[in-house]
C-alpha positions in Angstrom: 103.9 100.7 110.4 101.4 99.6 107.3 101.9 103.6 106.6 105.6 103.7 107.3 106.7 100.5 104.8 103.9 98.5 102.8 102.1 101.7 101.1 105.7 103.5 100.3 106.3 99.8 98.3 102.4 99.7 97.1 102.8 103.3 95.9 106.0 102.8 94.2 104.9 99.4 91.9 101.9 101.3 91.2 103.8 104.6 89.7 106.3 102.2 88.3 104.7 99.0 86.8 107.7 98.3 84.5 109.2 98.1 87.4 108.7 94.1 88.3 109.3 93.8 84.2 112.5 94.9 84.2 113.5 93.1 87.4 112.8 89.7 85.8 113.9 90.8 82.1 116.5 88.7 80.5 119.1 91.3 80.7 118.9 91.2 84.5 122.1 89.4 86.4 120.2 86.4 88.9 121.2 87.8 92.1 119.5 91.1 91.8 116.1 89.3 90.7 116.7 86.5 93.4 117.4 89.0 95.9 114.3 90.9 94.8 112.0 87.9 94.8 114.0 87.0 98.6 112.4 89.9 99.6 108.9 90.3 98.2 108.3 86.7 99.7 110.0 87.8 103.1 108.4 90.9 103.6 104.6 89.5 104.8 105.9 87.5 107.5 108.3 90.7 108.4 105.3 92.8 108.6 103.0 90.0 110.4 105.9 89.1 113.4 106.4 93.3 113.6 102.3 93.5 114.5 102.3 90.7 116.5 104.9 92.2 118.9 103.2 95.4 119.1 99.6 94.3 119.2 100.3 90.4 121.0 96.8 88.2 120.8 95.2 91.2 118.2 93.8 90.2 114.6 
């Protein structure tokens, strides 16, 4: 799952580091940033409740 979601999004930022720049630029409309910062704060606790329910009582 790490494979499958988190590196694609690690890869991406990395090849693209204007990327979060441009999000948050002034030009940007809110809802597009606030979406984008909605899910960059949601996507841990995705990832974390996804491992629980595949690994139950595992690190």
């Amino acid at each position: 799952m790490i494979d499958a979601v988190v590196d694609p999004l690690i890869e991406f930022n990395c090849e693209n580091p204007v990327f979060l720049a441009l999000m948050h630029g002034s030009d940007i409309p809110g809802k597009i940033a606030e979406e984008h910062d909605e899910l960059h704060a949601s996507l841990p606790a995705w990832v974390r409740g996804r491992a629980v329910r595949r690994r139950p009582g595992g690190p």
